[in-house]
C-alpha positions as a printed Julia matrix, in Angstrom:
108×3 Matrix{Float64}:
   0.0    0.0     0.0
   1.3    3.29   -0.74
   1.44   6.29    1.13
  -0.99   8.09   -0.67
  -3.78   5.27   -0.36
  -2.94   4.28    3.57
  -5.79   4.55    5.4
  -6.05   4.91    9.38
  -8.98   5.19   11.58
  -9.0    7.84   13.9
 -11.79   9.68   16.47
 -13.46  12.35   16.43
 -15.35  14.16   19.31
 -17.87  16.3    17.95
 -20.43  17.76   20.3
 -21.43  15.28   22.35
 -20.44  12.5    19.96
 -17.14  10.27   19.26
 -16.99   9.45   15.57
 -14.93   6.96   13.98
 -13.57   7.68   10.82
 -11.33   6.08    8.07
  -9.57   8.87    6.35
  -6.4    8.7     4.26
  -3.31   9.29    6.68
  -2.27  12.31    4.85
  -5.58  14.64    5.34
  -5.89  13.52    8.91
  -4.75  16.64   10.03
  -7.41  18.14    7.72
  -9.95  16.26    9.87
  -9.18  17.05   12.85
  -8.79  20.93   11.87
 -12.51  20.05   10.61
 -13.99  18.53   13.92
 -12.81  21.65   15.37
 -14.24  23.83   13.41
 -17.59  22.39   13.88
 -17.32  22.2    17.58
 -16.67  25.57   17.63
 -20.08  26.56   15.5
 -21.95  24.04   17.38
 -20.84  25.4    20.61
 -21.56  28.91   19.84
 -24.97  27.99   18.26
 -25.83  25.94   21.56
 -24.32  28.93   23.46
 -27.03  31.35   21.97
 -30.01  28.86   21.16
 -29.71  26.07   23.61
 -32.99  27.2    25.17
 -34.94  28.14   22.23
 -34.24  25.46   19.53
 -33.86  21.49   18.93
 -30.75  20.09   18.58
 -31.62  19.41   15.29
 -32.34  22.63   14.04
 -28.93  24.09   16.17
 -27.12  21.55   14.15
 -28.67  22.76   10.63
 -27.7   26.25   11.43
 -23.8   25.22   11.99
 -24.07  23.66    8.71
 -25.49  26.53    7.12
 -22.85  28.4     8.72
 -19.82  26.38    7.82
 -21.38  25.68    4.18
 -21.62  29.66    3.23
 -17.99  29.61    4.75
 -17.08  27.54    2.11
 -19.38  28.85   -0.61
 -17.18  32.48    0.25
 -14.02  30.93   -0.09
 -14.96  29.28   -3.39
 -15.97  32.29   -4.88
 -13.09  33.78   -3.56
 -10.72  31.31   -5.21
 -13.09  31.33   -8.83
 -10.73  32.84  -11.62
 -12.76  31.7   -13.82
 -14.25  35.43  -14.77
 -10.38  37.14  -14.54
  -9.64  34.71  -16.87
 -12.21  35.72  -19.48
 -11.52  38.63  -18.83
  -7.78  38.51  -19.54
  -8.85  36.42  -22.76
 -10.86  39.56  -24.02
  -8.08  42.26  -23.71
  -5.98  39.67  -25.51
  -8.29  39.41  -28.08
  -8.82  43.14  -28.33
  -5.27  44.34  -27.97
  -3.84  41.51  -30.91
  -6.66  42.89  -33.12
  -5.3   46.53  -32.32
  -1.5   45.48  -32.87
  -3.09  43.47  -36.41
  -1.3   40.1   -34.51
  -4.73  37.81  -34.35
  -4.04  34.37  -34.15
  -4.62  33.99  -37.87
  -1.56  36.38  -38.66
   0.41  34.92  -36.09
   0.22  31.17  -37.2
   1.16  32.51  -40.93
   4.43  34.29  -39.6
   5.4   30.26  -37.92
């Protein structure tokens, strides 16, 4: 078995709850930086709701939470439109400069 595809089982606490998991050795770290994470949302969504709302719905709220976390970072991270955007000032400024693609490939 190679490093890359090793597997170990490790625990989690999360809440109120040990978890077993079987993760890939080399994101463990990534999993336990995860638990934490959640523990902390959960905690401060029990600390304000405890009283007022079900577990269950305390627990949907910390996944809201932690999924719009994400959702930021991803659209953070999306080059996607700079990319276009790069493309199109290409485009423009090799039409300008008469150095399209068209009279570029004839000067190869």
């Amino acid at each position: 078995m190679t490093e890359e595809t090793e597997k170990i089982t490790i625990r989690l606490h999360i809440y109120d709850t040990d978890i077993s998991v079987t993760v890939p050795r080399k994101d463990e770290a990534l999993y336990r930086r995860d638990a934490e994470l959640i523990n902390e949302r959960l905690n401060a969504y029990y600390g304000q709701f405890k009283r007022f709302k079900s577990d269950k719905e305390i627990h949907y709220f910390a996944m809201i939470d932690i999924g719009l976390r994400l959702q930021e970072l991803l659209q953070r991270n999306d080059t996607k439109p700079y990319n276009d955007l790069l493309k199109q000032l290409t485009s423009e400024i090799e039409d300008v400069l008469g150095c399209g693609k068209e009279n570029v490939q004839e000067s190869k």
